[in-house]
N, C-alpha and C positions, 0 to 999 in steps of 0.2 A: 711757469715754463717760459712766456715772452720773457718775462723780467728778469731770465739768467740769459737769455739770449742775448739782451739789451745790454746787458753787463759785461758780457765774453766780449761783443763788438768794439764798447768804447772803449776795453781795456787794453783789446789788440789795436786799436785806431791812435790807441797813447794821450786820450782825453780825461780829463779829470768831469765829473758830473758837476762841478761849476763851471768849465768853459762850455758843456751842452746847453745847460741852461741858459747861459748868458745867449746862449744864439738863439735858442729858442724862445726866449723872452719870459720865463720862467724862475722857479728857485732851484738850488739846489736838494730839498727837502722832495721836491716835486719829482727830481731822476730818480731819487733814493727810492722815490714811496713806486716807481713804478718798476726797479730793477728787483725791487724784496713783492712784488706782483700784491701790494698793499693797494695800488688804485692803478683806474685803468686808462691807457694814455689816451687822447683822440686822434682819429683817423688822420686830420691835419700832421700832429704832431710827431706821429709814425711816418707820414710823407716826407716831411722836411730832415728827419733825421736820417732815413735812405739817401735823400738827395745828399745829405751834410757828408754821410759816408762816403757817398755814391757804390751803391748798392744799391740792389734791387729788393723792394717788397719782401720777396721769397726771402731772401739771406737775409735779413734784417729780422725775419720771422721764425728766422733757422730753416727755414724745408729745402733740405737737399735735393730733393729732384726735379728740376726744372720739365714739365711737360712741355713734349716735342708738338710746336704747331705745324708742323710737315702738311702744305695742302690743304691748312686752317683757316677761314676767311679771319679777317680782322673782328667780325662780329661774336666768332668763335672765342680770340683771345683775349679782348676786352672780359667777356662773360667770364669766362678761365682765373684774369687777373681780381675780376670783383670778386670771384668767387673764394681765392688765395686771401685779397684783403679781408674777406667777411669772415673766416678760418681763424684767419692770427688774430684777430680780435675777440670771439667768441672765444677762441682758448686761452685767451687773457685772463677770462674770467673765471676758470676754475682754478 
């Protein structure tokens, strides 16, 4: 599931999985193995590729609905957002 989502992004962003790699400091073998969800990427390298987008976690994860913190303390959405990133990673894995 990440790893079709990973692939829809850099293909609408116009990236080839050698220029991700190169920025990530990676191979190209290594985009491949995580876009076909063969292996599972690290939380870093899931950070730096939202930033590379610039996107957010959620989009980067695919989840369309962005919860509203209307009235949220920050300690609210912090927990919200780990809880987003612990999500798209646990679902990496099936």
């Amino acid at each position: 599931m990440l790893g079709k989502q990973l692939k829809l992004i850099r293909e609408q962003k116009g990236y080839s999985q050698a220029q991700i790699a190169e920025y990530l400091g990676t191979t190209r073998q290594t985009i491949s193995n995580w876009e076909h969800d063969k292996t599972i990427l690290d939380s870093r390298s899931l950070i730096r590729l939202a930033d590379f987008y610039q996107i957010s976690l959620d989009e980067l994860c695919g989840r369309n609905a962005i919860p509203a913190y209307k009235g949220a303390g920050l300690r609210t959405m912090i927990l919200t957002n780990a809880c987003t990133l612990w999500s798209c990673l646990v679902s990496s894995r099936s």
